[in-house]
N, C-alpha and C positions, 0 to 999 in steps of 0.2 A: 758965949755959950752956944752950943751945937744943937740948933734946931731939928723937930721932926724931918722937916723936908731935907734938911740938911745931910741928917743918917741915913736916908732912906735914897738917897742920891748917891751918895759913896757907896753903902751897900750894892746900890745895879751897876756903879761900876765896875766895882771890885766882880760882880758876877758876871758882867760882860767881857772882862780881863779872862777871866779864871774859862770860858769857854771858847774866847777868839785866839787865844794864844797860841793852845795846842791845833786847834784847825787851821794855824798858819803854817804850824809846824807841816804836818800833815798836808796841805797843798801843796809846800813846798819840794818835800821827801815823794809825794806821789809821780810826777813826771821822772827820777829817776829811774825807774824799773826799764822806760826803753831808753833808756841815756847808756846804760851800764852794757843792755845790748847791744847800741852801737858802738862803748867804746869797748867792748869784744872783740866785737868784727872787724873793729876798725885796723885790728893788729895784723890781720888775715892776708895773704897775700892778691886778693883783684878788691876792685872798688866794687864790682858786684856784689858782695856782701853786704858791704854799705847799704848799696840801692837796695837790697833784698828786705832788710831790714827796716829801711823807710820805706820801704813802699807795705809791707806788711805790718808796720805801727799805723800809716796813717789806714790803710783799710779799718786796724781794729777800734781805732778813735772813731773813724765814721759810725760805725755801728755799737760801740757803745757809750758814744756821746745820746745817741737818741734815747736811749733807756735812761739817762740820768734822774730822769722822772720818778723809778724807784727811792732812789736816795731823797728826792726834795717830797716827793709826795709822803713817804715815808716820815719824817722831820717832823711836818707838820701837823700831821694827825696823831702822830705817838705825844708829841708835848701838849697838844691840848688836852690829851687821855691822862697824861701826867699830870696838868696841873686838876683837873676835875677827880683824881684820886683816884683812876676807875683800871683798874689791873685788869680786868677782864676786856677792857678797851685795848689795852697797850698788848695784852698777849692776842689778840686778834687780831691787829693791826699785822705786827709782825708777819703770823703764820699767812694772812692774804699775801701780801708782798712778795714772802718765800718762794708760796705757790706761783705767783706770777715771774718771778726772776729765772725759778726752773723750768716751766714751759718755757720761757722765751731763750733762755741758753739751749735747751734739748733742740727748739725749731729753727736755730742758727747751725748747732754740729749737723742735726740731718738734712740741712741746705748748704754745706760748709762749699761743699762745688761748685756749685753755683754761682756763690756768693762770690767765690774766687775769681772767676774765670768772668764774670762780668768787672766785676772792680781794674781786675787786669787788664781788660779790655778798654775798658774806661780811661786807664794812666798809659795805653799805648806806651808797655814796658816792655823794654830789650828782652829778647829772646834768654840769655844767661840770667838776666835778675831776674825773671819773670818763672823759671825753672825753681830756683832759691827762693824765690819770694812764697811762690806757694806750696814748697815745702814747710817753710814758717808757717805758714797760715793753718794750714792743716793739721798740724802740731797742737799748735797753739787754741786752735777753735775749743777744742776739748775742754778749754779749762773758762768757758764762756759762763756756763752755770755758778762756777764760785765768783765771776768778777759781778756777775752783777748779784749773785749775792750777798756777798762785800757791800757793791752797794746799799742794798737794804740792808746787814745790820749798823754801817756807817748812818743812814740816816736817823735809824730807829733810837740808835745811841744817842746823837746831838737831843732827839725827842726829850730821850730821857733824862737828857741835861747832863749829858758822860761823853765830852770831847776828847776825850786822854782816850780812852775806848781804842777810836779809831789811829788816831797818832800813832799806840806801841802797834797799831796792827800791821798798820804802813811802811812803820820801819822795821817790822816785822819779813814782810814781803820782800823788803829791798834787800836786804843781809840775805835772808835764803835766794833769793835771788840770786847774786854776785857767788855766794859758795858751790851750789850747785853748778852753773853755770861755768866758772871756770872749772871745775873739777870734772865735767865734761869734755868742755873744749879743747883742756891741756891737757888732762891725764889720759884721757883717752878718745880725742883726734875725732869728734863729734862735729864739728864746726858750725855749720846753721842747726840740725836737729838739736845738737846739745844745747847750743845759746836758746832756743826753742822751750827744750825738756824744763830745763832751769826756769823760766819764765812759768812757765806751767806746774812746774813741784810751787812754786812761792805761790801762785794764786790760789790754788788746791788749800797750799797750808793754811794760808794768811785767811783763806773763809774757815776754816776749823779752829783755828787757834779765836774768829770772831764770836763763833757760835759757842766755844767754851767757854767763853767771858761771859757772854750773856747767860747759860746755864748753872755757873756758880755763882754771879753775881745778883742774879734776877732771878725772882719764883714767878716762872712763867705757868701763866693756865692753859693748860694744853685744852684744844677743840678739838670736834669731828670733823669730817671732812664736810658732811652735810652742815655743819656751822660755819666751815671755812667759807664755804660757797655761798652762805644762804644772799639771797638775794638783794635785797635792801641794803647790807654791809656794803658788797661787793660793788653797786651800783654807784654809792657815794664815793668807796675807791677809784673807780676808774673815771668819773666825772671829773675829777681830783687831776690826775694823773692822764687823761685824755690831753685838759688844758695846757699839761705843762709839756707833754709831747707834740702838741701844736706847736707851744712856744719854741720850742727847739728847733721845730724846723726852721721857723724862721730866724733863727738866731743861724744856723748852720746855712741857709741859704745869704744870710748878708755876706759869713764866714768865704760860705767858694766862691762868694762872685767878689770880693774883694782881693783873696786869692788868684782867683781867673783873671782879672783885669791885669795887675801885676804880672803873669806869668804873657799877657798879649803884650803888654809893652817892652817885650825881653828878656832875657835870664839876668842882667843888671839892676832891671826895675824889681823883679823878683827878688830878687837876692835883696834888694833896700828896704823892699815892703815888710820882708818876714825881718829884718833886722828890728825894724822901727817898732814893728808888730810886738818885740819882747819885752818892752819898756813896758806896753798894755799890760800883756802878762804876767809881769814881775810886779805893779799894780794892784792887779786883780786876785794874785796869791794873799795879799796884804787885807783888802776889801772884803772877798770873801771869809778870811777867816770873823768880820764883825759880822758878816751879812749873816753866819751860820748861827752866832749867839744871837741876832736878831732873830731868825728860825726858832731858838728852843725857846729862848725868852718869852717874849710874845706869845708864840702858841699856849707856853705855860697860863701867863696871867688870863690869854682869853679862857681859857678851860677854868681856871678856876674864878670868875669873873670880877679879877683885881683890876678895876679902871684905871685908880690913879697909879697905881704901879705900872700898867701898861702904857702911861699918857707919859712917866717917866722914862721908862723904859725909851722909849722909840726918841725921845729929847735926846736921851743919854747918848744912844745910837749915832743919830743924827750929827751930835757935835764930836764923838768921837771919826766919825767921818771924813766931818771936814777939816779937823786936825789933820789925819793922815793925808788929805788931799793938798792942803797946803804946803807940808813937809815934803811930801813927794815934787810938787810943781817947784822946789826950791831944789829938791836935788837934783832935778832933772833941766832945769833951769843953768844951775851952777855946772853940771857934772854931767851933762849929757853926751859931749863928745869923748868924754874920759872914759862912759861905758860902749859907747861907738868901739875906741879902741880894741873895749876889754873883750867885748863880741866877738871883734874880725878883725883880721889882720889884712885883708884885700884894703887896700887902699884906695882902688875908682870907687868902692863901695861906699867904703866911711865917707869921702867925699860928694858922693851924688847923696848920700843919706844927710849932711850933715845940711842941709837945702831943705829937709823937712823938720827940722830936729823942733821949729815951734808949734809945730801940731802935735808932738809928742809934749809939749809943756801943756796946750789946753786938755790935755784926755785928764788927767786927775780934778780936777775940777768941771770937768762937764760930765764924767764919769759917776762921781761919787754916789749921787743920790737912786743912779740906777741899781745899784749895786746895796745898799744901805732898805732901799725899801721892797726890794727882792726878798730881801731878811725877814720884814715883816709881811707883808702878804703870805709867803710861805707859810710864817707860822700860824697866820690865821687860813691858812687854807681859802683864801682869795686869790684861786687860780684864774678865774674867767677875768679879773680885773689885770693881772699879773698878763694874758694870753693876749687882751684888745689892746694894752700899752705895746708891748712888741710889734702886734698887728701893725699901729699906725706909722709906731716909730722905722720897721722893716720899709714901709710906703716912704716915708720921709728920706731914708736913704737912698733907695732906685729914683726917687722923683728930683731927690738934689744930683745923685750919681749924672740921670741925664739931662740938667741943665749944665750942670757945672764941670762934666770930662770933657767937653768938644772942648771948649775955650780954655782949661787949666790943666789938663790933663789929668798926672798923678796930684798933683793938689787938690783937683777937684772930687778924685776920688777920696779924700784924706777928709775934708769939708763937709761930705758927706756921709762920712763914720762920724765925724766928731760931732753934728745934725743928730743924727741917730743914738746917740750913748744921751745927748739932752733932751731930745724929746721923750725918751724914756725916764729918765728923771722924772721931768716936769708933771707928764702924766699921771705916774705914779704919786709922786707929792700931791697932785691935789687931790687923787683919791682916796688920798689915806689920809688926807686934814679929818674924816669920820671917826678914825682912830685915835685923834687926838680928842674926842669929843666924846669916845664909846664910855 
């Protein structure tokens, strides 16, 4: 016979399925948008395009990787308003966010120059890519306001316990995308502006098509402005959302100096590091999608103050975790040189890469828990404990980086990512043993 704990276990699976599924979806689908423009360009006759292109995706990752704060700050205070029943939470929530996503896009297009011509300056880019490069850019800035407010109603939605939300929105973006896009390109001889426009009709669409989901599906309470702003709200927002823009940076600083080291030891080591780099990635598409049902879950029970469902909850989490980290550590174990191949076809690559390939087997298991209790803190909006773990773990990596490059080189850079994804973990795990006890 099938125990209370018994149904009530299956239940948060079945609810951690039904919300990590579709946000895998969705992580997976979201990096296509510049995939689709480089294989545009890729058709075009100079490799400048190419460059033009990566060099104007990675500017726009730089800058709204740091905003991602929107989305996770957003998550976790809508699902705690969600599980506490309080609509006049959850429509508040939103409308700050908003406010905040549209200044911040408006104070990117009226610095769009700036911002250019330093970044350029910065990737010491060829003259011809550098001409194309920031033609994209300047295109493309225009449509700053809808991505990060994409952002915010992506996070607001997981709040609301509505992962599918963002998935049809994602895949939304990417189809308008590619339609547009070619039918510039080809039909009328547009080439970077077009690949451009297209990128920009999809981000435009895909935040309207977000914002009418939310207004047929949701009875939002609209505020004033003088409510939007009032002070006490706004203060817990950005307290929130300060920490987790801390945390970025330093998550983006371990990101270019492990980048930068790889780019000083040649364009071969380079070329190995971003290879080896994708396994993480492909990883973390998987991770994140439980990390996000951690985010609505969690947040929910704490707002509505369900202990032992949140004590399961985070079990549930947990083991579903370390399932996928074992499974992954076995494919990547098994099948690691088989996706070597499937990456690149350079052979000195696959071969200098296939020399790290067992530091690509420990990232899922020394990964997982950082990832797993990202989930929860976010949804409990335990930023400042979520911003000190990064803190130390970001120290743990420049402190292992400079013991251990003189003497191992690129391993030792490798040694000290895989330092850095555990000490993250670990920290995290013991501060949330509180939550197993809340």
């Amino acid at each position: 016979m099938t125990t209370n704990k018994q149904r009530h276990n299956l239940s948060v699976n079945r609810e951690i399925l039904s919300l990590s599924l579709p946000s895998i979806v969705t992580n997976i689908t979201t990096p296509l948008l510049g995939l689709v423009d480089v294989a545009i360009v890729g058709h075009m006759d100079s490799a400048a395009y190419i460059g033009a292109i990566a060099i104007g995706g990675s500017m726009f990752n730089m800058l709204y990787w740091l905003f991602g704060f929107l989305r996770m700050g957003s998550s976790g205070m809508t699902a705690q308003a969600f599980g506490a029943k309080d609509r006049l939470a959850q429509s508040r929530i939103l409308q700050q966010a908003l406010l905040v996503a549209m200044l911040a896009g408006i104070a990117m297009i009226v610095l769009r120059h700036q911002v250019c011509e330093a970044v350029l300056w910065f990737m010491d880019v060829e003259a011809d890519t550098a001409v194309l490069a920031r033609t994209y850019f300047e295109i493309l800035v225009w449509g700053a306001p809808a991505v990060l407010g994409t952002y915010v109603m992506s996070g607001w939605f997981l709040g609301m316990q509505n992962s599918r939300a963002p998935m049809w929105v994602s895949i939304f973006i990417n189809l308008c995308n590619i339609a547009v896009s070619l039918v510039l390109v080809y039909c009328f001889n547009y080439d970077i502006p077009g690949v451009a426009v297209g990128s920009l009709v999809a981000q435009w669409g895909g935040f309207m098509l977000a914002c009418s989901i939310c207004l047929i599906r949701y009875d939002i309470v609209l505020s004033t402005f003088k409510e939007i702003v009032e002070i006490k709200g706004l203060k817990h927002f950005f307290r929130i959302n300060v920490d987790i823009f801390l945390r970025t940076l330093c998550l983006v600083a371990v990101t270019l100096w492990f980048t930068r080291t790889g780019s000083r030891q040649g364009t071969e080591m380079l070329a190995v590091n971003a290879l080896l780099m994708q396994f993480f990635t492909l990883f973390s598409f998987f991770m994140d999608g439980f990390a996000f049902a951690g985010e609505a879950i969690c947040g929910k029970y704490i707002g509505a103050g369900e202990r032992t469902l949140l004590r399961r909850s985070i079990d549930a989490l947990c083991r579903w975790g370390a399932g996928l980290a074992v499974a992954f550590t076995v494919i990547y174990a098994v099948g690691g040189d088989l996706l070597l191949n499937f990456l690149s076809s350079e052979k000195n690559v696959i071969v200098h890469a296939h020399e790290y390939i067992y530091w690509i087997i420990t990232i899922p298991v020394a990964g997982f828990l950082a990832f797993t209790w990202d989930g929860v803190f976010i949804g409990a909006t335990a930023t400042r404990s979520m911003l000190l773990s990064m803190a130390a773990a970001t120290a743990v990596f420049f402190i292992t980086y400079a013991l251990a490059f003189p003497s191992l080189g690129n391993h030792g850079l490798w040694l000290a990512f895989i330092c850095y994804l555990l000490t993250r973990g670990i920290i995290l795990s013991v501060i949330g043993r509180r939550y197993r006890r809340y």
